[in-house]
C-alpha positions as CSV (number, residue, x, y, z in Angstrom):
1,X,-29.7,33.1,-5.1
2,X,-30.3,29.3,-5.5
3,X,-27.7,27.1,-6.6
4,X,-28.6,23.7,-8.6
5,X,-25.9,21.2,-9.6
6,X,-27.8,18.6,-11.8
7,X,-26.3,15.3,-12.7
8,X,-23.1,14.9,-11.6
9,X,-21.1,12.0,-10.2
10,X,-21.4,13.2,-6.9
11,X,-18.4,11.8,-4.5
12,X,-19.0,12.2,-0.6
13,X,-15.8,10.7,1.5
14,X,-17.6,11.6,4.4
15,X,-20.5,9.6,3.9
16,X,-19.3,6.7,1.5
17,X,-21.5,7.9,-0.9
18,X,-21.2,7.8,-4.4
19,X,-23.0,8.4,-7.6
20,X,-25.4,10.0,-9.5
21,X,-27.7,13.2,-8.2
22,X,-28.7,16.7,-8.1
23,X,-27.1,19.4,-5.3
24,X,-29.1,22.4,-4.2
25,X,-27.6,24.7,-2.4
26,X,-29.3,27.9,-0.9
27,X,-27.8,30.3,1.2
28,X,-23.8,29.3,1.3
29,X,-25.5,26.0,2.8
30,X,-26.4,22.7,1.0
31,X,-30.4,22.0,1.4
32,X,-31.2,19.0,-0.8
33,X,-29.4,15.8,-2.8
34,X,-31.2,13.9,-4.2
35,X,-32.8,13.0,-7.4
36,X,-34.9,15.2,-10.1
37,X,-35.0,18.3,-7.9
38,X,-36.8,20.8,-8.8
39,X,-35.2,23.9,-10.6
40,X,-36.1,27.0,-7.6
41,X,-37.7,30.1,-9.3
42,X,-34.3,32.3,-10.4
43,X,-31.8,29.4,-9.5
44,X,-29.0,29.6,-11.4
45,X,-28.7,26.0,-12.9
46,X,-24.8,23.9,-13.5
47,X,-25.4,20.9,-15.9
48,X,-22.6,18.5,-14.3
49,X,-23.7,15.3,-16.2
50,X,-20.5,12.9,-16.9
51,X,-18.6,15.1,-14.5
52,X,-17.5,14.5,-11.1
53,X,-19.0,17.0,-8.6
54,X,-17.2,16.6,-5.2
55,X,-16.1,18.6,-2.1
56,X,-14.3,21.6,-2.3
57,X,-10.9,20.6,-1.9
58,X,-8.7,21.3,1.1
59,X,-5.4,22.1,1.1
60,X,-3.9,22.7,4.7
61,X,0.2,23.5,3.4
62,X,0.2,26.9,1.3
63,X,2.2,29.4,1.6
64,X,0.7,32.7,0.0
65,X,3.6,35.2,1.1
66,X,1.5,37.7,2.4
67,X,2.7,39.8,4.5
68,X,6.1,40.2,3.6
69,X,6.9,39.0,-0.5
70,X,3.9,39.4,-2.2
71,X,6.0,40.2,-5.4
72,X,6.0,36.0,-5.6
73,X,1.9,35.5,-4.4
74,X,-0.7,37.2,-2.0
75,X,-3.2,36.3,-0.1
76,X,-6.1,37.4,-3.4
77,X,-3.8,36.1,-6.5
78,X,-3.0,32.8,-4.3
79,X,-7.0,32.2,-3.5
80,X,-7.6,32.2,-7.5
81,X,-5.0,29.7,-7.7
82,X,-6.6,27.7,-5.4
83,X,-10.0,28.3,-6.5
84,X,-8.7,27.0,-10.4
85,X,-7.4,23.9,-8.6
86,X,-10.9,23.1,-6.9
87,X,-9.7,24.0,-3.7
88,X,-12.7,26.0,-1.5
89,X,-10.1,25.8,1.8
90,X,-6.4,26.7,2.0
91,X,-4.6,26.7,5.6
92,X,-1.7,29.4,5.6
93,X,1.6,28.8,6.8
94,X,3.2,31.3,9.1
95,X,6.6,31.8,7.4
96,X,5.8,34.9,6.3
97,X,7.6,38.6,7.1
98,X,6.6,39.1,10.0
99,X,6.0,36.2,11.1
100,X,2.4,35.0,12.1
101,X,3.9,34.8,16.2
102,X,1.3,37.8,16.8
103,X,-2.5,38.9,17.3
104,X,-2.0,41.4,14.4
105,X,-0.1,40.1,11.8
106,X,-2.9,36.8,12.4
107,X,-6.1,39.4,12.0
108,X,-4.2,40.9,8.6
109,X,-3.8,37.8,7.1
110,X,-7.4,36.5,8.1
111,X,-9.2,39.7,7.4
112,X,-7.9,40.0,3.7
113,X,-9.0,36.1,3.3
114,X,-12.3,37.3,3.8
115,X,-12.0,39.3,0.5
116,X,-11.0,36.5,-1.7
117,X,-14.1,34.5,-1.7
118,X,-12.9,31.3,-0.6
119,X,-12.0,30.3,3.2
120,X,-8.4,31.1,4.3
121,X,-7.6,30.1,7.6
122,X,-4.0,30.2,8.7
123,X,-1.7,28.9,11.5
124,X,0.4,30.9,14.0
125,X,4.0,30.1,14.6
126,X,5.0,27.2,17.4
127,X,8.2,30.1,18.4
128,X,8.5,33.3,18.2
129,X,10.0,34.8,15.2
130,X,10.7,31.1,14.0
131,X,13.8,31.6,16.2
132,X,13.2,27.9,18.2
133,X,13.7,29.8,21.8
134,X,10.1,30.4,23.1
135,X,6.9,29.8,22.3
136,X,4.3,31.9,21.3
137,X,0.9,32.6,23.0
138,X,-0.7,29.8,21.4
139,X,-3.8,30.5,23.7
140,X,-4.0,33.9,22.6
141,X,-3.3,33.8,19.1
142,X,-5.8,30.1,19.2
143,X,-9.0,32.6,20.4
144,X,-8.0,35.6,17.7
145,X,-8.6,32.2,15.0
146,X,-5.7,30.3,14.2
147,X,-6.3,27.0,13.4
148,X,-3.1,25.1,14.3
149,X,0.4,25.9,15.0
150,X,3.8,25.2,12.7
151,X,7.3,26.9,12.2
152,X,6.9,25.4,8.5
153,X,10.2,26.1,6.6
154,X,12.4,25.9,10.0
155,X,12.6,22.4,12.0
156,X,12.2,23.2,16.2
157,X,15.4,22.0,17.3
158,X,15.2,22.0,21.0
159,X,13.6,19.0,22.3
160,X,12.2,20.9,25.7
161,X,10.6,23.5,23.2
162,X,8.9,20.5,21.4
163,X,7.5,18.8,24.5
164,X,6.5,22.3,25.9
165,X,4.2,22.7,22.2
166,X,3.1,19.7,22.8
167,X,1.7,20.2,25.9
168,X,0.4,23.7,25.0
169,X,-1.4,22.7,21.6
170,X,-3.0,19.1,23.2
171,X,-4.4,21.8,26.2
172,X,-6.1,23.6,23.7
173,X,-7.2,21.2,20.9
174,X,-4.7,22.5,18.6
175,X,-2.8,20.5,16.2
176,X,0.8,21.1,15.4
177,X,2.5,20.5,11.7
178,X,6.5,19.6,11.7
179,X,8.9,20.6,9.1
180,X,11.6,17.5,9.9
181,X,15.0,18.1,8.4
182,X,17.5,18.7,11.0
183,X,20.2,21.3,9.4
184,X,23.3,18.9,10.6
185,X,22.5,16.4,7.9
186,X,22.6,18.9,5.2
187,X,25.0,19.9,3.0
188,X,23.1,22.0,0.4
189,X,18.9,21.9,0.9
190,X,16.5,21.0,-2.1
191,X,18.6,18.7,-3.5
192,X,18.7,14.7,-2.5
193,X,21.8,13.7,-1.3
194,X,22.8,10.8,-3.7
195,X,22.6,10.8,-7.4
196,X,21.4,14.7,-7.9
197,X,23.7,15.6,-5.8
198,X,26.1,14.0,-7.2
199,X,25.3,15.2,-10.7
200,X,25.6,18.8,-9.8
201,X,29.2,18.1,-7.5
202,X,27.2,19.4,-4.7
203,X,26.7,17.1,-0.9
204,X,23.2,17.7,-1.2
205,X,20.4,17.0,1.7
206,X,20.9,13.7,3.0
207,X,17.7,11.1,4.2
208,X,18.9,11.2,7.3
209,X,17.8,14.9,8.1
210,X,14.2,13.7,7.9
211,X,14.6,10.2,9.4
212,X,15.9,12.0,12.6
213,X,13.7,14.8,13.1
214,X,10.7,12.3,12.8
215,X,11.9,9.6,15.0
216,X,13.0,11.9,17.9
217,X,9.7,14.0,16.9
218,X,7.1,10.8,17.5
219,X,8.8,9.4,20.2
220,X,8.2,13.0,22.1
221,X,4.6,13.2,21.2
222,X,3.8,9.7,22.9
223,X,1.3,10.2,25.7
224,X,0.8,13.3,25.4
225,X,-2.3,13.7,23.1
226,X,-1.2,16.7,21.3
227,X,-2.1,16.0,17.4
228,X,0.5,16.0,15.5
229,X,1.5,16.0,11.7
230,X,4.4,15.3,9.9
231,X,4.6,17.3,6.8
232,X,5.7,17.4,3.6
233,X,7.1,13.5,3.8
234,X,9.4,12.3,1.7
235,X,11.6,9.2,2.5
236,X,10.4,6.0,2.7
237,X,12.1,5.5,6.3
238,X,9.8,8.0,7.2
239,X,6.7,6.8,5.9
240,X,7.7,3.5,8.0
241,X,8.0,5.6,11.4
242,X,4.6,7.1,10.7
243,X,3.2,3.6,10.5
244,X,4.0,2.3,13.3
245,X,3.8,5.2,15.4
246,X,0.4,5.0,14.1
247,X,-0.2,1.7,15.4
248,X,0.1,3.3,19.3
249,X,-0.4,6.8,18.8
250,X,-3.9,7.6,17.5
251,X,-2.9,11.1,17.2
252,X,-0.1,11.1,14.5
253,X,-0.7,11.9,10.7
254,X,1.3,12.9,8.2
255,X,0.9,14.6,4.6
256,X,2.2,14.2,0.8
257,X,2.8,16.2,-1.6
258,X,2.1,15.8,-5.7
259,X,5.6,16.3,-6.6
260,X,7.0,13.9,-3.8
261,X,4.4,11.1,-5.0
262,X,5.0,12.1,-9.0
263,X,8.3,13.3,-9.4
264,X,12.5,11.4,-8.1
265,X,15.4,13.4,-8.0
266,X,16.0,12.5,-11.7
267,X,13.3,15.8,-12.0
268,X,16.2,17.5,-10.3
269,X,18.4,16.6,-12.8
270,X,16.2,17.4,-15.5
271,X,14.2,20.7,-14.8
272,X,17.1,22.0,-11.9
273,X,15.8,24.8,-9.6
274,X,12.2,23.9,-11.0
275,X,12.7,20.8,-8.8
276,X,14.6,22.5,-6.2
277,X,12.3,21.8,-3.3
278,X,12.5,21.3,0.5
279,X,12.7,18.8,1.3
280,X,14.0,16.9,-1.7
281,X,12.5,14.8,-4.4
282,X,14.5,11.4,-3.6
283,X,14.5,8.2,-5.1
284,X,11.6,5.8,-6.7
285,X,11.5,3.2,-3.5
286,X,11.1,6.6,-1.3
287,X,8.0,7.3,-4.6
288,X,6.7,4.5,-4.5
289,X,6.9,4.2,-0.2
290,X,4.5,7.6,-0.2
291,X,2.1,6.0,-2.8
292,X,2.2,3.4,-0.1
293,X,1.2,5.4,2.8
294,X,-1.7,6.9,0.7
295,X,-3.0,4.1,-0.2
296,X,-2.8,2.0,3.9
297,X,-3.9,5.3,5.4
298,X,-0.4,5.8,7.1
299,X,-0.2,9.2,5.2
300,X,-3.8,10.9,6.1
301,X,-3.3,13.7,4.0
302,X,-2.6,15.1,0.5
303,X,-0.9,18.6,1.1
304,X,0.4,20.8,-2.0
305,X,3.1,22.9,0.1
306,X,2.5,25.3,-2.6
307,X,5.5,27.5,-2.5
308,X,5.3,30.9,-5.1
309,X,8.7,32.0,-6.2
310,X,9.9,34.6,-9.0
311,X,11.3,34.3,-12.1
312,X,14.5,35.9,-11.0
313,X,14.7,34.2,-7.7
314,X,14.6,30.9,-9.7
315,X,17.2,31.8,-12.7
316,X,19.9,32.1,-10.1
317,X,22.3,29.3,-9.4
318,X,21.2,26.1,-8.2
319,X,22.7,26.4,-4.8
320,X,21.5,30.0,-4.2
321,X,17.9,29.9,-5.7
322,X,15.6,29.0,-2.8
323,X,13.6,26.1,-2.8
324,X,9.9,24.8,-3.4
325,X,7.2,25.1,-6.6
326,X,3.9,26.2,-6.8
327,X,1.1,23.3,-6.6
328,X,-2.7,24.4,-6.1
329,X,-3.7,24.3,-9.7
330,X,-2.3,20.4,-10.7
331,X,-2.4,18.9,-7.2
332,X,-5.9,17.0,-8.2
333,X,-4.6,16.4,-11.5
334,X,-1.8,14.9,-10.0
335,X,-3.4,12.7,-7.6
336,X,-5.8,11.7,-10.8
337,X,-2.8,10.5,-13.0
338,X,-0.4,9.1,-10.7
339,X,-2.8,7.6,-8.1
340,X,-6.5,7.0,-9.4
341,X,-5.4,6.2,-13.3
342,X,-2.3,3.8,-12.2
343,X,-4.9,2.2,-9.6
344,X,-3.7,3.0,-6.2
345,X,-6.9,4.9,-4.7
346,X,-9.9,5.0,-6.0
347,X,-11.2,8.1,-6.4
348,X,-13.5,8.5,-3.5
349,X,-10.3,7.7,-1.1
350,X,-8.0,10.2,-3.4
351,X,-10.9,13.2,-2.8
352,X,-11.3,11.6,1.3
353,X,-7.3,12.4,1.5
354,X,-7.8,16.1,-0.4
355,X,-10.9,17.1,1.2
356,X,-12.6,15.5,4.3
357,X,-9.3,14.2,6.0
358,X,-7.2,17.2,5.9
359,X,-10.7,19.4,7.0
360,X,-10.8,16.8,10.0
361,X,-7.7,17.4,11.0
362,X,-7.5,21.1,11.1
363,X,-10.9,20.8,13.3
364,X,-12.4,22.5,9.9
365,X,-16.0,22.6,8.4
366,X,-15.3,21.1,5.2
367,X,-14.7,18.2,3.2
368,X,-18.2,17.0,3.0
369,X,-21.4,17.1,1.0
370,X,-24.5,16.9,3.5
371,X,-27.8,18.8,3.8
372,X,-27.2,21.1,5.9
373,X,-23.9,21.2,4.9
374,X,-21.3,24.0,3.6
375,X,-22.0,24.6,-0.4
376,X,-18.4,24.1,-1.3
377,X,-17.9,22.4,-4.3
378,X,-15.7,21.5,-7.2
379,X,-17.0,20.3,-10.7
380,X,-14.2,18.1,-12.7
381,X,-13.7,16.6,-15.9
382,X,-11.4,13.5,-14.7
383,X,-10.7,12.6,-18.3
384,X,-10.6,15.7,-19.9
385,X,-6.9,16.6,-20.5
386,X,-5.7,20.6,-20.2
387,X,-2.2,22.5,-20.7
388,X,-0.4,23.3,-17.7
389,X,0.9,26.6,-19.4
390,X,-0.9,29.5,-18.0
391,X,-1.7,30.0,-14.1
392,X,-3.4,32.3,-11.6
393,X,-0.5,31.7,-9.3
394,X,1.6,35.5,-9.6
395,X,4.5,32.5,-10.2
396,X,5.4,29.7,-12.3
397,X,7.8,27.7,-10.5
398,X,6.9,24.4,-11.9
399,X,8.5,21.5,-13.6
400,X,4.8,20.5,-14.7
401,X,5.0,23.1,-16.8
402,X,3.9,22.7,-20.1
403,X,2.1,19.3,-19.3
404,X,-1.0,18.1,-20.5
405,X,-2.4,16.5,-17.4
406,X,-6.3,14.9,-16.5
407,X,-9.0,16.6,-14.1
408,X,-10.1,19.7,-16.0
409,X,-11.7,21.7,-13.1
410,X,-15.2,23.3,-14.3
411,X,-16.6,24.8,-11.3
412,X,-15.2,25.7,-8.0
413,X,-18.1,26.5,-5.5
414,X,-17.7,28.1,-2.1
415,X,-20.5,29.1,0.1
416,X,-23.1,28.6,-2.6
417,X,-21.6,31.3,-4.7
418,X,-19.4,29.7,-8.3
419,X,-15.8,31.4,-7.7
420,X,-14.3,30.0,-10.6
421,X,-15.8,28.7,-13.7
422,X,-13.4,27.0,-16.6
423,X,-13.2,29.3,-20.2
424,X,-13.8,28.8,-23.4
């Protein structure tokens, strides 16, 4: 069936374009935009006027838990989530139990995304069983469909093993996502080492885990074309390296998160294990050093790391409850209050760094609205205010919790078909 999207604000990063016009989409594919289109015999009609109608969102950092703890998410329950947050694409990380380091855990987890209605692609592990000793097949498990490699959760210590990825993933066109906290500068993880730390009487995760690991990381990468992102940045020191590296390395990007662009460690003081996330929410310079990178390009990416945990998990101790929060339904409110509505990207470059950068980078078919073009689409409100107090997420792990925050999401659109529609 037909699919028209009248009079919405439409947003194109791809393109540059921007502003007011009908979608039609037939057949999971985008056929027309443009103005006054006609209405198709049976097309099922959205009325988008004063909303913003842009790409389906894509969020290459999620970790739905599936196989292995699906008690916090799975791969259907996290694919609502996303859906609710406008997202149409989520790329899987491989920390799950076992491990994505095989053919069939890989065909599992992409043959139940198939059921959820939205695309879920996933990457493999860089070693096998996250143990940092050898690397997978990334050949093999690259032709059964993954679509980049990470040990996500676990840094790759041995510097041989990183060149050796390096070599593997460039040969093959893959890309390759860092976790970069090096385990010798930490004390106690998810908590910044400085005044957090020091307010719980813990030693905390010090800068310097991440400073290292992304130093020694971009200085291996040069020359050898392998594409390479850092993830989940969070000090400013970091966001510095990326620059320049940047400046000689055409293949390095890096990615954000809400809560590291949002939130400092004075969240960690406040909302405790809510806040408990790897790594760390630091200080405002580090903040305001990530808007930074958003804003000059040096960060290429706006990542959720959404990271489902239970209730029980999260009520124990501060040191013992593991780290990380759940992100897919506020990330684009997020990036609406704290980077469009304080004036640090406009919106077109906040949707570019959710959508059609993150889809380039994974070598994905997203992230744009052409003729001819996938039909994935989100419908949003940026104005219109809703309660963060009720997700689709199996978990709540969130300090946002209970916020009112911009960007109501209408419509989520994927392959022509509406997957998620807003109530009442």
């Amino acid at each position: 069936m037909a699919l028209l999207i009248k009079g919405g604000h439409v947003v194109d990063p791809a393109s540059g374009y921007e502003g007011v016009a009908d979608i039609l989409a037939e057949n999971g594919k985008i056929t027309e935009i443009g103005q006054d289109i006609r209405i198709p015999e049976g097309a099922e009609v959205i009325d988008a006027k004063g909303k913003t109608v842009a790409p389906g969102l894509v969020d290459v950092h999620v970790h739905f838990r599936d196989p292995g703890f699906t008690y916090k998410e799975d791969i259907l329950s996290g694919a609502k989530a996303a859906a609710k947050g406008g997202f149409t694409t989520v790329v899987l990380m491989a920390n799950t139990n076992p491990p994505v380091d095989n053919e069939e855990t890989l065909r599992y987890v992409l043959e139940k995304g198939k059921k959820t209605g939205i695309h879920v692609e996933t990457c493999a592990n860089i070693t096998l069983g996250m143990k940092g000793k050898e690397l997978t097949d990334m050949d093999k498990l690259s032709a059964a469909g993954a679509v980049g490699f990470t040990d996500d959760g676990i840094p790759v210590l041995d510097e041989e093993l990183v060149k050796q990825a390096y070599k593997a993933a460039a040969g093959i066109g893959k890309p390759l996502s860092f976790h970069e906290e090096n385990p010798a500068f930490i004390e106690n993880n998810g908590i910044n080492a400085g005044k957090a730390a020091k307010h719980y009487g813990i030693g905390g995760s010090d800068r310097q885990a991440e400073i290292w690991m992304v130093k020694r990381d971009l200085a291996l990468a040069e020359g050898t074309g392998a594409e390479v992102s850092i993830q989940h940045i969070s000090a400013k020191e970091a966001v510095g390296l990326v620059r320049e590296a940047k400046k000689k390395n055409p293949h390095i990007h890096a990615e954000a998160a809400p809560h590291h662009f949002t939130l400092t460690e004075e969240a960690a003081i406040r909302h405790g294990v809510l806040a408990k996330m790897n790594p760390p929410l630091r200080e405002e310079e580090d903040r305001m050093a990530i808007i930074e990178g958003l804003r000059d390009g040096t960060i290429d990416m706006i990542a959720t790391d959404h990271a489902p945990h239970s209730r029980e998990e999260k009520e124990r101790g501060l040191t013992e409850a593991p780290s990380g929060i759940i992100g897919l339904e506020t990330a684009l409110s997020l990036g609406i209050r704290e980077l469009v509505e304080k004036g640090y990207l406009t919106m077109a470059e906040l949707v570019s760094r959710m959508s059609w950068q993150p889809a380039r980078f994974y070598h994905l078919d997203a992230g744009y609205l052409s003729e001819g073009g996938p039909a994935d689409m989100v419908i949003f409100d940026s104005k219109e205010q809703w309660k963060a107090d009720t997700f689709l997420s199996k978990s709540s792990n969130s300090p946002f919790v209970g916020e009112w925050l911009p960007g109501t999401v209408y419509y989520t659109v994927c392959s022509g078909k509406i997957v998620y529609t807003k109530k009442g």
